[in-house]
N, C-alpha and C positions, 0 to 999 in steps of 0.2 A: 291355396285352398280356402284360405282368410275370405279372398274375392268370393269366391265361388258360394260360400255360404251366405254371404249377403242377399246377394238375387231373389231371393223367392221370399223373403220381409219385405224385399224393396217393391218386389213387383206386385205384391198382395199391398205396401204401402199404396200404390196408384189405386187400388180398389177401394183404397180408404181415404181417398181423396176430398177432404169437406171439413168443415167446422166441427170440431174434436170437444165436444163437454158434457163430460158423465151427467146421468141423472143418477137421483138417486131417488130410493123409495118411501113417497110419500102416504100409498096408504095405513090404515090403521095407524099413524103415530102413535107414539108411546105419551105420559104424562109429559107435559115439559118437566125441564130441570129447576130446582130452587134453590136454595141457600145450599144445598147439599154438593153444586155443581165443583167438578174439581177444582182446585186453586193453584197458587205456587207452593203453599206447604203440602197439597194433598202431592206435586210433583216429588218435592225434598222426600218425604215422606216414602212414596212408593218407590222411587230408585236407591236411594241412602236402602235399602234390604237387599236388595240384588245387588249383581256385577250387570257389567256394562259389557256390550261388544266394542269392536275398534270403530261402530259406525257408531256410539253412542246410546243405540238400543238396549234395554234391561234385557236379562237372560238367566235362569234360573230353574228350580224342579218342580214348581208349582206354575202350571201354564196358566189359571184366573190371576195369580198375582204380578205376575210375566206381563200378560195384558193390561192390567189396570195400571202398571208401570209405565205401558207403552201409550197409553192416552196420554198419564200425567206429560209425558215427557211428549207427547205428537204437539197438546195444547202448549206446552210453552216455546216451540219451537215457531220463530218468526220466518214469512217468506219473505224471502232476498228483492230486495226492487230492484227494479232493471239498472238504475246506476252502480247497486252494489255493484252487480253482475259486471257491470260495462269498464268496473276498475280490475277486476281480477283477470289473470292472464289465461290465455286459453284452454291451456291444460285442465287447470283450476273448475274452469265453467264445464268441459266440456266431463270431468269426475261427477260433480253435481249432478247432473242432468238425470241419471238414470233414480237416482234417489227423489228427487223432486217430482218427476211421473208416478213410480212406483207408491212414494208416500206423500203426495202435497203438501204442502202447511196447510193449518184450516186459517177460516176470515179469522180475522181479529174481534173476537167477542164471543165468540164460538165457547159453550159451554156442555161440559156430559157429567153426570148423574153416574158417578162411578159403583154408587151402590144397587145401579138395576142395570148390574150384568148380568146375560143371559148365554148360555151357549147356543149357538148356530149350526146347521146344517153344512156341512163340508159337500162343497161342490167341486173344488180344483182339487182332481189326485195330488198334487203336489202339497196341498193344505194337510196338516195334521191333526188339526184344531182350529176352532174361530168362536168369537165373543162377539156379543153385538151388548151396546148400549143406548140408553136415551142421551137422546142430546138437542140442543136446539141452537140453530145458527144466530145473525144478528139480523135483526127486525122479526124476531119472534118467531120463524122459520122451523119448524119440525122435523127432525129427520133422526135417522140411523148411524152412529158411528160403528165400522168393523174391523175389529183385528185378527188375523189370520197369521197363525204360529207355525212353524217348523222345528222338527225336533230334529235334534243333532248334537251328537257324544253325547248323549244321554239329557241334553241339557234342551229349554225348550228358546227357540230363538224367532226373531220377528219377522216376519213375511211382509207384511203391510201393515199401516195403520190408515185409515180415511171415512171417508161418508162410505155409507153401504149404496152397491149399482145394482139395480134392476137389468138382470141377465135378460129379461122379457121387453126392454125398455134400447138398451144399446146394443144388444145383439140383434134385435128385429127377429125372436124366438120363433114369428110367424112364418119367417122367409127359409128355416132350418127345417121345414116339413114336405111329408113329399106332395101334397098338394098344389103346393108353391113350384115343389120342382118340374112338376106332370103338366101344370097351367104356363111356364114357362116355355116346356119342351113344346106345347101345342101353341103359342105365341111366336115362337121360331119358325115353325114348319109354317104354320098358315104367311111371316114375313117372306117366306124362302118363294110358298109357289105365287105370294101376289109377286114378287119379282118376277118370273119365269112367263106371267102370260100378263095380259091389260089388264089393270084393275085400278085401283083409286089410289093404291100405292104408287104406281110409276107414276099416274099424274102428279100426285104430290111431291116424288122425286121430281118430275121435271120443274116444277112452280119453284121448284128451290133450285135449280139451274137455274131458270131464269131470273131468279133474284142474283144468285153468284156472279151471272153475266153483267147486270145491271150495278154492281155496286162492285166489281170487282177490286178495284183499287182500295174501298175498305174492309173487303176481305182479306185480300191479300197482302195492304199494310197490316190488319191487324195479326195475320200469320207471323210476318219479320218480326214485329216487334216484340210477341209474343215467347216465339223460338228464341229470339235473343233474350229475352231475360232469362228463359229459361239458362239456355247455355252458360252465360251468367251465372246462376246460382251453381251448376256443374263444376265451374273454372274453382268457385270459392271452396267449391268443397273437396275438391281438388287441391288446394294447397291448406286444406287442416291438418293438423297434426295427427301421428298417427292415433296417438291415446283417443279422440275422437272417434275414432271409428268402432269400437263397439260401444262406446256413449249412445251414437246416434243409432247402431242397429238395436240396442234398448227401446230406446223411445219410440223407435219403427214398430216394433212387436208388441208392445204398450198398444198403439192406436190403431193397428189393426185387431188384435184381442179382442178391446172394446168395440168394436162394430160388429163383432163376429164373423170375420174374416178367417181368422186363423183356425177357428172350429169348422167349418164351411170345408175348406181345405183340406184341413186333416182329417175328413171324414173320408177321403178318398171317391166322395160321390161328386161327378163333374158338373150335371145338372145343377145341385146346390149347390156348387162355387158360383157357378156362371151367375144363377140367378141373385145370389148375391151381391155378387161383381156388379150384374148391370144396376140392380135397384140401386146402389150407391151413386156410381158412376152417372146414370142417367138422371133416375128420378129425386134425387138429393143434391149432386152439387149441377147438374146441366141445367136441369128445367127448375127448381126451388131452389137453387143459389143463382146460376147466372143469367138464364132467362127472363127469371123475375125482376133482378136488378136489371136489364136490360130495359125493363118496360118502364122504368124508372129517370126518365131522359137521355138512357143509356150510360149515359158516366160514370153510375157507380159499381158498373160492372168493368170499368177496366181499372178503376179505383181497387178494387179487392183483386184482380186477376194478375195483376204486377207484381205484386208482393207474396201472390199466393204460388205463382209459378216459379219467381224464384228460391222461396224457400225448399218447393219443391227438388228443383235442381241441388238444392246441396247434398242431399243424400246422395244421389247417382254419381259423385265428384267420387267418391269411396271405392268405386270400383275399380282404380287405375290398376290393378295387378291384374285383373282378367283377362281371359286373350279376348282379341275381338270377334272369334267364333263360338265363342263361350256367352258373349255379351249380343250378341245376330236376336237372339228372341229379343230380349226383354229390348231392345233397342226398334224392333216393331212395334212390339206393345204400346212403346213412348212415342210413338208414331201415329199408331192408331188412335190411341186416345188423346192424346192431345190436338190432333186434328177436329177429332168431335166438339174437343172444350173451344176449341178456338174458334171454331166455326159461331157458336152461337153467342160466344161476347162479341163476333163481329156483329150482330143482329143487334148488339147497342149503338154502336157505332153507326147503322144503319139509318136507325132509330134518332140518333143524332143530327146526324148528317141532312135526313130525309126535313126533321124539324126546323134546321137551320134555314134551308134552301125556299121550303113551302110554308112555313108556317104549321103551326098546330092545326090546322085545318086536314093538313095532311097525316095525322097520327092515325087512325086507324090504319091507312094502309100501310102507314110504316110498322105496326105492329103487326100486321099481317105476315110481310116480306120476312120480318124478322123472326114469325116463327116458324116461317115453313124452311126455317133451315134445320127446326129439329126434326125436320125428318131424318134427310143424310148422317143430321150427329148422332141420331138414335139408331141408325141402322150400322154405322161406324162400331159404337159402342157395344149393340149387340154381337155383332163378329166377336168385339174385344173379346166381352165377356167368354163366349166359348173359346177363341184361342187360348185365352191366358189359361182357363180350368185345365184345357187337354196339356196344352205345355207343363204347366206345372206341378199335374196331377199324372197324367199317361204317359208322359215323356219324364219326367222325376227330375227338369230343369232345376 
């Protein structure tokens, strides 16, 4: 049953396929911080009153002083560089992890202004409480520090400590409306019947056939290579330990959250999964991650696509309990959409390939060839999207 709960983080994981980094909110800033910003004694100071949890966090019956604890004690907390990490043994890394998502370290220099705390608006039912403070990064940066308390046996305990996110900024609050859903549902239909009779879509389907035809071998090398890293990343995740595996469905549910994937979902509305699914999947990491690096001489899109698909694959290693009729969906899904990804990093390679042979004389059309293959990945990725909402929204995968 372990298995079985993973699926629907991991498969909304694929929806959230792309470069992962909070914003936070910079209008109106607050004063910067001065001499007043916390220190190591303002830290000694606000924990030496409280008790400590077994994570370290202050916990007590006044939730302002709870919090202003749990600054002191966020800012002295150093993040781990990747060599620490790389001497600790796996178990070790793999407990860390969900704490490191949930509460980051901040930069080093990173100062807040303990004395303009303010209480916050509660937007997670599961929040009981939240403080926001000034604060300012290093190079003079403005922003919002937020801590977000839980009360429990009477006593008030820490949820988060971080920069404040802009729910309108990472969640794409735009794509959660039914305007969005209704322009979506009519962007389907009108795909559905230009398929169904002539129109300027099957031409365009066919230009991207005939590009497939014409560069087939770096299409279809860049398919093997690609599926292999992936499976790769599968195999490794496949021999982590167990303690790993709800580490890693942590951080899965962490990154979907943040895109507003998980909200989407649990709304039980299909059209706002889909359409969220696709704008990720398409218009974020297809066409503004690997397309664009495609136009790039090509290389630096299979530069990021190596490392990015096999980290991918380690999550999917986690399902070895599953039956493989339990596993039949999501194992399309990784089918479907990775077909789309891979199709249009082959359009660097194309792009490569075409530069090598002709010269830069020939780049427009190689930039040509190369995007008329997001057609195919765009119309791949649109199924996706609907599949994966009805799967795991109508069928309760």
């Amino acid at each position: 049953m372990a298995s079985m709960r993973r699926l629907v983080p991991l498969a909304l994981f694929f929806a959230a396929l792309a470069w992962l980094g909070p914003a936070t909110a910079q209008s109106a800033p607050p004063d910067p911080p001065s001499a007043e910003a916390a220190t190591t004694a303002d830290a000694a100071l606000a924990v030496d009153a409280l008790a400590v949890d077994d994570r370290g966090w202050p916990i007590g019956d006044d939730p302002a002083a709870v919090a202003d604890a749990a600054v002191a004690v966020w800012l002295e907390r150093p993040a781990p560089t990747i060599a620490e990490l790389a001497g600790r043994p796996v178990e070790e890394v793999c407990a860390a992890l969900p704490a490191l998502v949930a509460n980051p370290p901040p930069t080093a220099g990173t100062e807040v202004r303990l004395a303009e705390r303010r209480s916050a608006t509660v937007a997670d039912p599961e929040v009981e409480a939240s403080f926001t403070y000034a604060a300012v990064r290093p190079g003079d940066v403005l922003d919002v520090v937020q801590v977000d308390l839980l009360r429990d046996d009477e006593a008030w305990t820490v949820a988060r400590v971080g920069f404040r996110v802009d729910p309108a900024t990472i969640g794409r609050a735009w794509l959660q409306t039914p305007t969005a859903s209704f322009a979506f549902v009519t962007l389907s239909v009108l795909v559905l019947l230009g398929l169904l009779r002539p129109s300027p879509l099957r031409r365009a389907l066919a230009h991207a056939g005939d590009t497939i035809r014409r560069h087939r071998r770096t299409v279809v090398g860049t398919m093997i290579v690609l599926y292999t890293v992936f499976g790769l990343g599968v195999l490794s995740g496949s021999g982590l330990p167990d303690a790993c595996g709800e580490a890693v469905l942590v951080v899965v549910q962490q990154a979907v959250g943040q895109l507003g994937a998980t909200d989407a979902y649990g709304s039980g509305d299909v059209a706002r999964a889909a359409v969220v699914t696709f704008y990720q999947n398409f218009v974020v990491v297809t066409f503004s991650v690997h397309f664009l690096l495609s136009m790039l001489l090509g290389a630096p899109t299979y530069l990021l696509a190596i490392p990015q698909f096999f980290l991918l694959g380690v999550p999917f290693g986690l399902l070895g309990g599953a039956s493989p009729l339990a596993l039949l969906p999501v194992i399309a899904l990784v089918a479907i959409e990775l077909t789309a990804y891979f199709l249009v990093v082959s359009g660097g390679g194309i792009v490569l390939g075409t530069l090598f042979r002709r010269g830069f004389g020939a780049y427009p059309e190689a930039v040509r060839r190369a995007a008329s293959l997001l057609v195919p990945s765009g119309l791949l990725l649109l199924f996706g999207a609907w599949y994966e909402a009805i799967v795991l929204i109508v069928f309760g995968l």
